[in-house]
The first five atom37 places (N, CA, C, CB, O) and aatype in JSON, in Angstrom:
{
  "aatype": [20, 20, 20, 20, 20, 20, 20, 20, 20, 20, 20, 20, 20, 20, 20, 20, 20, 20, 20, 20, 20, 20, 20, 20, 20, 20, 20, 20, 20, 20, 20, 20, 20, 20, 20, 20, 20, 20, 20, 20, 20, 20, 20, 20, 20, 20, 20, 20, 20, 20, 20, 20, 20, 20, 20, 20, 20, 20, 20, 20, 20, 20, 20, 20, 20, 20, 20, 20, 20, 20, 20, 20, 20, 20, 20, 20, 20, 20, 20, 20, 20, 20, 20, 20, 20, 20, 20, 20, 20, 20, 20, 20, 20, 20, 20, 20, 20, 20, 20, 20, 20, 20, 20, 20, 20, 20, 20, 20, 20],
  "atom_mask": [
    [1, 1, 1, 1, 1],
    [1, 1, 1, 1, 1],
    [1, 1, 1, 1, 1],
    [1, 1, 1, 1, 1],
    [1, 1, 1, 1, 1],
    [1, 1, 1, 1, 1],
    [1, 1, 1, 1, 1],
    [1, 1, 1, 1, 1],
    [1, 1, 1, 1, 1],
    [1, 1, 1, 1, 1],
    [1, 1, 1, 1, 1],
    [1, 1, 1, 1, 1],
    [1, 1, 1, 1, 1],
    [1, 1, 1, 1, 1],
    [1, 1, 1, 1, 1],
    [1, 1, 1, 1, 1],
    [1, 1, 1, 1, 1],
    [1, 1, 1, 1, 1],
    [1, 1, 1, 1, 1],
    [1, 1, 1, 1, 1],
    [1, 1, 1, 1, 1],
    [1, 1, 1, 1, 1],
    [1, 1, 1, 1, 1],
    [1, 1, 1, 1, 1],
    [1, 1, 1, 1, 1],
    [1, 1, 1, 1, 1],
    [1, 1, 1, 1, 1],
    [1, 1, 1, 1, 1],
    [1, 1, 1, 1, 1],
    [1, 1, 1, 1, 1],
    [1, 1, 1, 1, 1],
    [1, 1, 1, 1, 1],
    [1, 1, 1, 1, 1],
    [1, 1, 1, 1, 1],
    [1, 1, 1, 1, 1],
    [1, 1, 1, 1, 1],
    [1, 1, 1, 1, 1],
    [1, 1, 1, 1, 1],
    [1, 1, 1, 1, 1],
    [1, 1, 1, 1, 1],
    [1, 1, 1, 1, 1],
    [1, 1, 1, 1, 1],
    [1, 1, 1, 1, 1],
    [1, 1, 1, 1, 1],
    [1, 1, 1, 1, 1],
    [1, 1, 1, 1, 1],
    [1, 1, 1, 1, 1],
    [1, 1, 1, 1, 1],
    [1, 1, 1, 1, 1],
    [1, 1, 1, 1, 1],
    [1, 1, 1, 1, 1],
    [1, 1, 1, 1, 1],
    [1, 1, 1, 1, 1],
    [1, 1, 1, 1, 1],
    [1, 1, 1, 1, 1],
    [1, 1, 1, 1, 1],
    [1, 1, 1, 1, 1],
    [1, 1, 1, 1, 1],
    [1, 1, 1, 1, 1],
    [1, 1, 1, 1, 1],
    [1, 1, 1, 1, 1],
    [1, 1, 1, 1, 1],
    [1, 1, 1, 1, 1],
    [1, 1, 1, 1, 1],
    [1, 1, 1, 1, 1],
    [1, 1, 1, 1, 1],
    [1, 1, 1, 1, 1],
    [1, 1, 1, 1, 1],
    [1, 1, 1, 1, 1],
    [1, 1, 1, 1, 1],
    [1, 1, 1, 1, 1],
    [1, 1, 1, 1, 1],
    [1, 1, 1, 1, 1],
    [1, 1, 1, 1, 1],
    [1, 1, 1, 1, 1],
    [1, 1, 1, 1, 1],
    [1, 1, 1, 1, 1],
    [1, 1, 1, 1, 1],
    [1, 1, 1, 1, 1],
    [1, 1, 1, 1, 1],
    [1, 1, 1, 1, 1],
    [1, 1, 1, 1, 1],
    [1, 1, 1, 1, 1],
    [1, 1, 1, 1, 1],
    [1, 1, 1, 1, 1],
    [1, 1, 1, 1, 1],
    [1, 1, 1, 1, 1],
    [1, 1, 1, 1, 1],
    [1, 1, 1, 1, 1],
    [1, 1, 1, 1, 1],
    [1, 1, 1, 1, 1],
    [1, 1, 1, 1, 1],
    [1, 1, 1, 1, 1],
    [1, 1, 1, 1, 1],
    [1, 1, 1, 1, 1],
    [1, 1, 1, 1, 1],
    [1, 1, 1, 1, 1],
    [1, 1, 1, 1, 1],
    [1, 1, 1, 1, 1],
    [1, 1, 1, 1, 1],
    [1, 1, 1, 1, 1],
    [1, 1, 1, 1, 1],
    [1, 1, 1, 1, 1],
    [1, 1, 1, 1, 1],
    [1, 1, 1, 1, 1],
    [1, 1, 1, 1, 1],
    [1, 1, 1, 1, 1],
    [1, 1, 1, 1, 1],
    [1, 1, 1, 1, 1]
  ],
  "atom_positions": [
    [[114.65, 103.28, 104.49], [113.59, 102.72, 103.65], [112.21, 103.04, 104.22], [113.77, 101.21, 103.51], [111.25, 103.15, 103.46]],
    [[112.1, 103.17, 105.32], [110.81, 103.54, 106.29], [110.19, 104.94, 105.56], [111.36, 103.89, 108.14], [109.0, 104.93, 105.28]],
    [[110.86, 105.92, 105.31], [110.31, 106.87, 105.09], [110.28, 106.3, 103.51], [110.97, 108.22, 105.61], [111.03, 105.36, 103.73]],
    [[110.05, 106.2, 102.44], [109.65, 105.77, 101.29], [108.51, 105.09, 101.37], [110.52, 105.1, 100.72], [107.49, 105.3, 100.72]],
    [[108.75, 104.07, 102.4], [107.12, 103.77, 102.72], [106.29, 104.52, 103.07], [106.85, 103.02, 103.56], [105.22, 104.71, 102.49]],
    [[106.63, 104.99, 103.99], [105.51, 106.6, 104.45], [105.18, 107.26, 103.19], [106.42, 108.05, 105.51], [103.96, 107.27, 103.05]],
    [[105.86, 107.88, 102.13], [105.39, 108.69, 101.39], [104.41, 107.76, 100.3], [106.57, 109.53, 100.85], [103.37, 108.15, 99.77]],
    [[105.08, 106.35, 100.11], [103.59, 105.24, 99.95], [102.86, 105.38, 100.37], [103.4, 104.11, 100.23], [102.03, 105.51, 99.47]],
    [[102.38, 105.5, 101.3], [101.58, 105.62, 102.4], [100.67, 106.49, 102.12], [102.18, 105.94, 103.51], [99.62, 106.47, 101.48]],
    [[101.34, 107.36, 102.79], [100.59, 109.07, 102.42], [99.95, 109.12, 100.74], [102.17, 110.6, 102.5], [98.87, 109.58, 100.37]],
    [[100.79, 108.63, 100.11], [100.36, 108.46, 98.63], [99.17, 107.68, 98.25], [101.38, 107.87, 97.92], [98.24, 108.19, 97.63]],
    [[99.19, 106.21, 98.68], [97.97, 105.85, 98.73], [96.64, 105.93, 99.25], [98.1, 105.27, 98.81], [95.63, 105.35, 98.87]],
    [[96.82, 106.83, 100.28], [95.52, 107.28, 101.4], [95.15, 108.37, 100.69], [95.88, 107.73, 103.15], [93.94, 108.57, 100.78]],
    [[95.79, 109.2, 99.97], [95.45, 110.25, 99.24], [94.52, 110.09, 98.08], [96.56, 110.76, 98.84], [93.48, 110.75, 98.07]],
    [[94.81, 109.2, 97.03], [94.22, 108.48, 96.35], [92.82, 107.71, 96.78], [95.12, 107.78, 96.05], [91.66, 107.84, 96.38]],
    [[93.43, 106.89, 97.74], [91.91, 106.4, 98.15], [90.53, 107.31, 98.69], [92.17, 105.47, 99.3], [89.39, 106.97, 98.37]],
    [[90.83, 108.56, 99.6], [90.09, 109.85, 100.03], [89.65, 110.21, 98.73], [90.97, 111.05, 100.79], [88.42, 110.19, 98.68]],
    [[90.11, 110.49, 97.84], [89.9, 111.11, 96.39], [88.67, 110.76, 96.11], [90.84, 110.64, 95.23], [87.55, 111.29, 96.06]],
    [[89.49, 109.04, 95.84], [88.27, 108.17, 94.93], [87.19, 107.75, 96.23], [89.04, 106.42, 93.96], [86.23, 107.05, 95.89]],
    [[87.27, 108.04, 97.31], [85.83, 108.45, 98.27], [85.08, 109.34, 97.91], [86.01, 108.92, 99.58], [83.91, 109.13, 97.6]],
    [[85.52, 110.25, 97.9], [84.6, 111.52, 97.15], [84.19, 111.2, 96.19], [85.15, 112.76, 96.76], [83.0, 111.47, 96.07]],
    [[84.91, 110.39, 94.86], [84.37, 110.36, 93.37], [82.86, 109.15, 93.75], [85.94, 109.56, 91.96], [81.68, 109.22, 93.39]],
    [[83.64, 108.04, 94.7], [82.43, 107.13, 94.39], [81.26, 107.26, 95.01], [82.67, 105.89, 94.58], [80.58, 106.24, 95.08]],
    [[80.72, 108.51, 95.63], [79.28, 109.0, 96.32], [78.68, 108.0, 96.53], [78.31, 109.89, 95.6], [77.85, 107.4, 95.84]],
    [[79.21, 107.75, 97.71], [78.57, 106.8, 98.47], [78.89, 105.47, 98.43], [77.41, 106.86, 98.25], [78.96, 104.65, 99.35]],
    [[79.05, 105.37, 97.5], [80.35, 103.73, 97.03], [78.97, 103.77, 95.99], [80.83, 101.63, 98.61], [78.32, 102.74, 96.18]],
    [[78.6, 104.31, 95.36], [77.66, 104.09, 94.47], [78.17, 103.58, 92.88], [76.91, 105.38, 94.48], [77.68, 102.79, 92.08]],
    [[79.28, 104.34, 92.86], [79.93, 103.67, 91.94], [81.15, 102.81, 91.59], [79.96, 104.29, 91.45], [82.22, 103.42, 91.67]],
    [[81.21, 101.67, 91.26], [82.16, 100.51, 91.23], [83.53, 101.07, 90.95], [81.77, 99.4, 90.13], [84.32, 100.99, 91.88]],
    [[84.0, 101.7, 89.7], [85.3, 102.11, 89.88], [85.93, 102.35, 90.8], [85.5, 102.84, 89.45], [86.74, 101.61, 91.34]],
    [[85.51, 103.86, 91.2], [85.7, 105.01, 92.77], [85.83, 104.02, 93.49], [84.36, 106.17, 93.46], [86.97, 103.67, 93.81]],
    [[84.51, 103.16, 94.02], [84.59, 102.67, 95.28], [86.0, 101.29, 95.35], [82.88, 102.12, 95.63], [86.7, 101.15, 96.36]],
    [[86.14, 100.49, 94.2], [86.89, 99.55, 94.04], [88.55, 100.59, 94.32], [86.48, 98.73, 92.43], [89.27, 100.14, 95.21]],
    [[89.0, 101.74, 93.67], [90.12, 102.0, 93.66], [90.4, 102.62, 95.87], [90.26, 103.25, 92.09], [91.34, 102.41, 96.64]],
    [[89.33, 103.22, 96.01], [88.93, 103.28, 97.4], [89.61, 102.63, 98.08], [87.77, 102.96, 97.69], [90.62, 103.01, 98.67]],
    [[88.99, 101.19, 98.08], [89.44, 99.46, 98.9], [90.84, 99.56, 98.74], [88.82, 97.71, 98.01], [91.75, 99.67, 99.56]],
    [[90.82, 99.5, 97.53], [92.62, 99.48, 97.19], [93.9, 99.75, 97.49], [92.91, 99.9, 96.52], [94.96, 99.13, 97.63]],
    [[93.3, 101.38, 97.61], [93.99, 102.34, 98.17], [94.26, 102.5, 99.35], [93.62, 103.18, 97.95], [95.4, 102.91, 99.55]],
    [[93.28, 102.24, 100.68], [93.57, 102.28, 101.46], [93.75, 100.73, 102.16], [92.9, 103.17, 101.79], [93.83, 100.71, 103.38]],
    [[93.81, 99.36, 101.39], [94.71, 98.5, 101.77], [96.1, 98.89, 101.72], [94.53, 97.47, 101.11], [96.84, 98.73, 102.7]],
    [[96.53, 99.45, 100.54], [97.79, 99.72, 100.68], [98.56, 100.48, 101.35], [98.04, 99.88, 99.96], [99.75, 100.34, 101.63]],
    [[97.68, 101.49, 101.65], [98.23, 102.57, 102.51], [98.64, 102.11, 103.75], [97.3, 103.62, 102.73], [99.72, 102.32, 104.3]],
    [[97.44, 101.29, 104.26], [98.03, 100.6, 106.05], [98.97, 99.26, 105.38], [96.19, 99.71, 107.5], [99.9, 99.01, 106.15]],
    [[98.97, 98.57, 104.44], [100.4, 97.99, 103.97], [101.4, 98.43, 104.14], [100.61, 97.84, 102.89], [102.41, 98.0, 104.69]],
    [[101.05, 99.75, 103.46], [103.04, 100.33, 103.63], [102.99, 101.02, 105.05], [103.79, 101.94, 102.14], [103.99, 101.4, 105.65]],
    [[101.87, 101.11, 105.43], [102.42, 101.83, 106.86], [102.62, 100.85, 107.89], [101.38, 102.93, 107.52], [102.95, 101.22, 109.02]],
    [[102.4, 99.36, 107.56], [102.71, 98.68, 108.7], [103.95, 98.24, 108.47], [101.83, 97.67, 109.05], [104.48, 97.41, 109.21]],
    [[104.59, 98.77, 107.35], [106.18, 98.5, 106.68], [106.91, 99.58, 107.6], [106.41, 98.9, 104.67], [107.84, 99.42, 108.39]],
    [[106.18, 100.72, 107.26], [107.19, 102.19, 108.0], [107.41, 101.7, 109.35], [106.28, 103.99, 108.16], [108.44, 102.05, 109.93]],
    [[106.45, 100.82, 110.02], [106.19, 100.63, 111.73], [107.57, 99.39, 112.17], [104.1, 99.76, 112.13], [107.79, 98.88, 113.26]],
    [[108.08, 99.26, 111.29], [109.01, 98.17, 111.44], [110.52, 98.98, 111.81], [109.03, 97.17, 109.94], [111.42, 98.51, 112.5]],
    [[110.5, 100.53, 111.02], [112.03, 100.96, 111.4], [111.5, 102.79, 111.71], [113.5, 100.63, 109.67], [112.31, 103.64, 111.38]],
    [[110.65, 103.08, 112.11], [109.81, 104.55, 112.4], [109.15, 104.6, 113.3], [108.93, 105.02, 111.55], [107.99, 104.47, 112.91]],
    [[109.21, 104.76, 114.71], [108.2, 105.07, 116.03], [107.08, 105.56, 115.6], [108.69, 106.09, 117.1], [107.0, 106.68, 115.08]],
    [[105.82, 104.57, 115.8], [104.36, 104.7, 115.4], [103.81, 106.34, 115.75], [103.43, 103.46, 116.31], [102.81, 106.89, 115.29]],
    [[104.85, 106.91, 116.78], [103.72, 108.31, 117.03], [104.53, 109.27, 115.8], [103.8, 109.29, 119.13], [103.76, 110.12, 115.34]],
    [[105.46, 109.29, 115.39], [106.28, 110.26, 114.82], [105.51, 109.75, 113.07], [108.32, 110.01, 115.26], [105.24, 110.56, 112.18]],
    [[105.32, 108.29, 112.98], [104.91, 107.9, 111.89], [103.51, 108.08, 111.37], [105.21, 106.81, 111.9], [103.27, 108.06, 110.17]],
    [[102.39, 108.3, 112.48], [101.31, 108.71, 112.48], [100.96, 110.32, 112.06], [100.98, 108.34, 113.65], [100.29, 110.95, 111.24]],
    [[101.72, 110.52, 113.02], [101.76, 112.21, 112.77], [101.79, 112.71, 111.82], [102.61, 112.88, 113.17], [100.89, 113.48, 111.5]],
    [[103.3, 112.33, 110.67], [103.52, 112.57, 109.51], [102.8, 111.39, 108.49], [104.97, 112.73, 109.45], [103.58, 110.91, 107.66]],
    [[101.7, 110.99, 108.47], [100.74, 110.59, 107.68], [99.5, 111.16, 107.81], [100.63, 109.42, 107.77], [98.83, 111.49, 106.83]],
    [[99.08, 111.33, 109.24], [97.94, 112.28, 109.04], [98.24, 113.29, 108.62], [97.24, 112.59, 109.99], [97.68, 113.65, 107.58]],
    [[99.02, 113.98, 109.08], [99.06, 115.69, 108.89], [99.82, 115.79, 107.4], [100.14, 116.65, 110.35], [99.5, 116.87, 106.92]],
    [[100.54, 115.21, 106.67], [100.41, 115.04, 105.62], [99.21, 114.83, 104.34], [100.99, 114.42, 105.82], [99.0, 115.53, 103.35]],
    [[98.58, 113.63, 104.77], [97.27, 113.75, 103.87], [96.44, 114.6, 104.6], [96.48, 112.36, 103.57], [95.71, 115.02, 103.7]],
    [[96.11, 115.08, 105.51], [95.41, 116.16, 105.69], [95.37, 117.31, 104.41], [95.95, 116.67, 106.92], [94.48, 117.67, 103.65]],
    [[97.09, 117.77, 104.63], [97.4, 119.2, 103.71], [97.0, 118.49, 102.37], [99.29, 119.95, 103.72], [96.22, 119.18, 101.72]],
    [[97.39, 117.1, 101.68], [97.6, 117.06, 100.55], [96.05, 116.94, 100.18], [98.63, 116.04, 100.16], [95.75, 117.4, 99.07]],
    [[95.29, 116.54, 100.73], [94.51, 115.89, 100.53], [93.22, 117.76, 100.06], [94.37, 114.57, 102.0], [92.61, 117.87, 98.99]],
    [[93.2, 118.64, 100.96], [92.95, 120.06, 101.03], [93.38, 120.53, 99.94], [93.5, 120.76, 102.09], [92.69, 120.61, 98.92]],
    [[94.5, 120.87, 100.03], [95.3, 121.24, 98.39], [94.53, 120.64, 96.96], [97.05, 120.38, 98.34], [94.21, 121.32, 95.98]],
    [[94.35, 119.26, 97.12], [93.81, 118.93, 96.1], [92.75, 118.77, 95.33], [94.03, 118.44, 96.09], [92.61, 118.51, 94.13]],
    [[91.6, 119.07, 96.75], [90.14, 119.61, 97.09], [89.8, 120.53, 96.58], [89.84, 119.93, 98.24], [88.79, 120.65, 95.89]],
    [[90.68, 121.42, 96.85], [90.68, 122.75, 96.3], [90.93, 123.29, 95.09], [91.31, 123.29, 96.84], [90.59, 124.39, 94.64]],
    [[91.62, 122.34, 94.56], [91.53, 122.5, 93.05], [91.02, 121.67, 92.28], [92.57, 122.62, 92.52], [91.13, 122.01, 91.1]],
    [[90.45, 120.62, 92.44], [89.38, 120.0, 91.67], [87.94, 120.22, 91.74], [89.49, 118.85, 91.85], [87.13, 120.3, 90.82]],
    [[87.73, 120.35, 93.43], [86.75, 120.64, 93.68], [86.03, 122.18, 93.66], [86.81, 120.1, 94.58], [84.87, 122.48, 93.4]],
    [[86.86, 122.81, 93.93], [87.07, 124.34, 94.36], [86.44, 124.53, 95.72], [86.36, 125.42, 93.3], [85.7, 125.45, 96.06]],
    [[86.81, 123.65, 96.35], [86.69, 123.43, 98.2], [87.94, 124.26, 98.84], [86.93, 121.46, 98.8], [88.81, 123.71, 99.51]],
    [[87.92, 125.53, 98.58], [88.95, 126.68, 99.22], [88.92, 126.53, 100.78], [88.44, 128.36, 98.81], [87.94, 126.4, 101.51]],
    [[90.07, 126.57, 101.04], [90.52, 126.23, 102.65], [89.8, 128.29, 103.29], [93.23, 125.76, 102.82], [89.58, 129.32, 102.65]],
    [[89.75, 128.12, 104.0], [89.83, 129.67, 104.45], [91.09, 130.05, 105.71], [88.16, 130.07, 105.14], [91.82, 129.29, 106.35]],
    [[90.99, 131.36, 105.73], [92.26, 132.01, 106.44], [92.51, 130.7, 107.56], [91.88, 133.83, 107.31], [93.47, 129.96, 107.33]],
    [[91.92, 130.5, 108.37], [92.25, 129.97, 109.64], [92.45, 128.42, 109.31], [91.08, 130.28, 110.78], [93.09, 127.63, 110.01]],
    [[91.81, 128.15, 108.14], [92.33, 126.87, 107.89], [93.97, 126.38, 107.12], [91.24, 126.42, 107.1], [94.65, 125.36, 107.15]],
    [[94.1, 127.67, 106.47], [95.04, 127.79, 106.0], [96.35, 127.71, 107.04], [94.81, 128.82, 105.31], [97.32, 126.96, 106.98]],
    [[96.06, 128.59, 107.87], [96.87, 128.32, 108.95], [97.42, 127.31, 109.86], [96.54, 128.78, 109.45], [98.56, 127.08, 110.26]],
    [[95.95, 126.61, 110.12], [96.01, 125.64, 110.78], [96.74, 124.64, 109.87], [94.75, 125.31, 111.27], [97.33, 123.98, 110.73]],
    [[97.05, 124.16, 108.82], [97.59, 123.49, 107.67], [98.82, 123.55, 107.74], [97.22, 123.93, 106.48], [99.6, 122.61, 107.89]],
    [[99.19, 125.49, 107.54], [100.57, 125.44, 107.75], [101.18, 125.0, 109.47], [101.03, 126.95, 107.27], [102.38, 124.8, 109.59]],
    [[100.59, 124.92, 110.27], [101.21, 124.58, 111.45], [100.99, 123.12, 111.65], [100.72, 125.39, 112.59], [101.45, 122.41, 112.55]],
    [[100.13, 122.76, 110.56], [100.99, 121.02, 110.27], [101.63, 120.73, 110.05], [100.95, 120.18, 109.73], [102.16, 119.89, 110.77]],
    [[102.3, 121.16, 108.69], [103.39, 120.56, 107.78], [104.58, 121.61, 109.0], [103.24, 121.06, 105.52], [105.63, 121.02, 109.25]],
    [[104.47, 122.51, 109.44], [105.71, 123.01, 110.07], [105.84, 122.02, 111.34], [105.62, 124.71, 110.49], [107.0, 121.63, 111.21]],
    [[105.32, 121.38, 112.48], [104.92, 120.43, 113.08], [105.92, 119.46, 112.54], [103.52, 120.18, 112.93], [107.0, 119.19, 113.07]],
    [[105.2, 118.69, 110.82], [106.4, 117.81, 110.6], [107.62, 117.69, 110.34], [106.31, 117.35, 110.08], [108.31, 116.68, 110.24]],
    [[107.99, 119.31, 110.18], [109.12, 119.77, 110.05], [110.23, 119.8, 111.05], [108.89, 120.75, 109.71], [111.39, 119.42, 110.93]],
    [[109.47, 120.48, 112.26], [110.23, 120.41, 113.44], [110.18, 118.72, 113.84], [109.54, 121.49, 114.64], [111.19, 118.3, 114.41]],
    [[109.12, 117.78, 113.58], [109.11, 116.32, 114.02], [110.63, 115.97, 113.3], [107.58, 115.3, 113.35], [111.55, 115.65, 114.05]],
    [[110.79, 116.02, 112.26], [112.16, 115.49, 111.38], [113.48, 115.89, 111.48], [112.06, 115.73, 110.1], [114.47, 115.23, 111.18]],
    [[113.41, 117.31, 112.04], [114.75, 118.21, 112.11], [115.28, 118.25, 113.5], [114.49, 119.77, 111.65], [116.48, 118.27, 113.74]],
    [[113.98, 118.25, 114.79], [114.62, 117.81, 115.98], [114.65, 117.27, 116.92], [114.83, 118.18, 116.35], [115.27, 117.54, 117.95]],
    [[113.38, 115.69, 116.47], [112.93, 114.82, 117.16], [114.36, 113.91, 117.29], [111.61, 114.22, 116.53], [115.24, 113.72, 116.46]],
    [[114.21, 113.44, 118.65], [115.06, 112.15, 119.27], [114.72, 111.23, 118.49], [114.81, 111.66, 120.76], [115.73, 110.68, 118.03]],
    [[113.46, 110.64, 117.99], [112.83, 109.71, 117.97], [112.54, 109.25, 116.39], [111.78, 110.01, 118.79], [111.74, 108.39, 116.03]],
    [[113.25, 109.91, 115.72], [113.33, 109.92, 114.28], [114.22, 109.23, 114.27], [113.46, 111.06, 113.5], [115.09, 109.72, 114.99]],
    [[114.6, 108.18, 113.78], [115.51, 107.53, 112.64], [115.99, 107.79, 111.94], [115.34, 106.97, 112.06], [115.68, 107.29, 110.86]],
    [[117.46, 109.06, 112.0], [117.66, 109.6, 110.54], [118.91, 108.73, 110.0], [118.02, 111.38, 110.49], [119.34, 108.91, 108.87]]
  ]
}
């Protein structure tokens, strides 16, 4: 169940970053209200994941998760294009959480 929360998680921090950008500056009430929201919930469900998921393995795969998702999605709304080296650096995140899941001790599978 830990990892469902995580992808809560990751899901709501994503959302909330978003609607950071939309509400410039918290200038506007929507943005900034879904903001609050979003990232209450996000450390909600992540203090859920912290109950059956070792906080460093659980951190990891939330930052470096909304990192990529968060880029990806920049990039196409915004047209905030990653460049070569960032691109890279991205993919040796999500591969990072890959190897974290496939041959960490410390995972809970």
């Amino acid at each position: 169940m830990g990892y469902w929360y995580l992808a809560l998680a990751i899901g709501s921090e994503v959302i909330a970053t978003m609607a950071l950008k939309e509400s410039d500056g918290f200038s506007h009430a929507t943005s900034s209200t879904v903001c609050v929201i979003g990232y209450a919930a996000a450390f909600y469900f992540l203090s859920l994941v912290l109950k059956t998921v070792p906080i460093g393995v659980a951190y990891a795969i939330w930052a470096g998760m909304g990192i990529v998702l968060i880029a990806a999605i920049s990039a196409v709304l915004y047209e905030e294009t990653p460049d070569f080296p960032a691109l890279i650096g991205m993919f040796l995140i999500i591969l990072g959480v890959i190897i974290i899941n496939v041959f960490s001790k410390t995972v809970g599978h």
